[in-house]
Structure formats: C-alpha cells, structure tokens
C-alpha positions, -999 to +999 in steps of 0.1 A: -770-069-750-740-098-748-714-090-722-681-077-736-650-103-729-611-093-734-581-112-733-561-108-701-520-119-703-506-142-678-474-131-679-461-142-646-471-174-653-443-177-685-415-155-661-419-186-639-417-217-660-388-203-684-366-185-661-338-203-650-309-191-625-288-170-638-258-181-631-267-213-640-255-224-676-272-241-699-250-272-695-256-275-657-297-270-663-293-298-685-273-319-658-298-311-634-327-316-655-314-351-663-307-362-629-344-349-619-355-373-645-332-400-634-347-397-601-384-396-613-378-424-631-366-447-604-396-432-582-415-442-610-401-478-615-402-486-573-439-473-578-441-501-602-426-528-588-442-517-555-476-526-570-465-557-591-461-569-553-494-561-544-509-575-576-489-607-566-502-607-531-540-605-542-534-630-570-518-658-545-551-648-521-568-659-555-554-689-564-556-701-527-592-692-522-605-728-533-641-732-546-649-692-538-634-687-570-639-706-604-608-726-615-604-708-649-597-674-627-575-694-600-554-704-630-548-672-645-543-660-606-515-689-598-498-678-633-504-641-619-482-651-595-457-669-608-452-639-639-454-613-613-426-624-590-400-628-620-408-598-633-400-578-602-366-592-599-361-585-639-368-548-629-349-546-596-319-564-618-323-538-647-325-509-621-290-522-603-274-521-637-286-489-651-297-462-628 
C-alpha cells in the first residue's frame, strides 16, 4: 500500500511577502522600494569595483613574477592591469554622477 500525500497551504508565508503597512501608500512603497534598490545597487557596484582591485593586485603579482610564469600569461596579466585600473575609475566616475 503507497502512503497517502495532501497538499498543505502555506499561508503565512503569502501574508508576509505581500503585506505592506497600512498606512503606507502605494506611492511611498514605491519610493521606498526604489531607494532599497538604489542602495543595493551601489552595494552591488562597490562589491564590484572592490574585486576589480583585487583582480588588479593578483594580475600585477603576475606580470611581475618573471620566468615563474610564461610570458604569453604575464602579457595578458600586465594588460589585466592596465584595463582593470581604468575601469574602476570609469565606475567610481559613473557612480559620482548618477547614484
């Protein structure tokens, strides 16, 4: 004999992600909700540029590392470099003017 199964409703789960405060309207949620995203998103972007850093620190270690490493991937890592640290200051310039 199989054991029976039903379906169980999680309705809790629903009253929490949809309810909103009542006396909030539906014009400040969505000012709120915006300026969570705004500041996501520059979380997000100093995430990035944070590891664009790091990425540049291991690829100068790289190109400086001399006959360790072949010359085709010390290229790429001195170019690493070079790409890396311009565009972290494009992002940090786009950020000032936007956000």
């Amino acid at each position: 004999m199989s054991p029976s199964l039903s379906v169980v409703a999680d309705n809790d789960m629903k009253a929490a992600t949809v309810a909103a405060p009542k006396s909030e309207t539906v014009a400040q949620r969505v000012r709120r909700l915006q300026l969570e995203a705004k500041t996501l998103a520059k979380d997000h972007i100093r995430a990035l540029s944070t590891a664009m850093v790091e990425v540049e620190t291991i690829a100068a270690e790289i190109a400086e590392g001399g006959d360790a490493y072949p010359p085709g991937v010390r290229d790429i890592a001195r170019r690493l470099v070079e790409d890396c640290e311009a565009r972290v200051q494009t992002l940090e310039a786009i950020v000032a003017r936007t956000i």
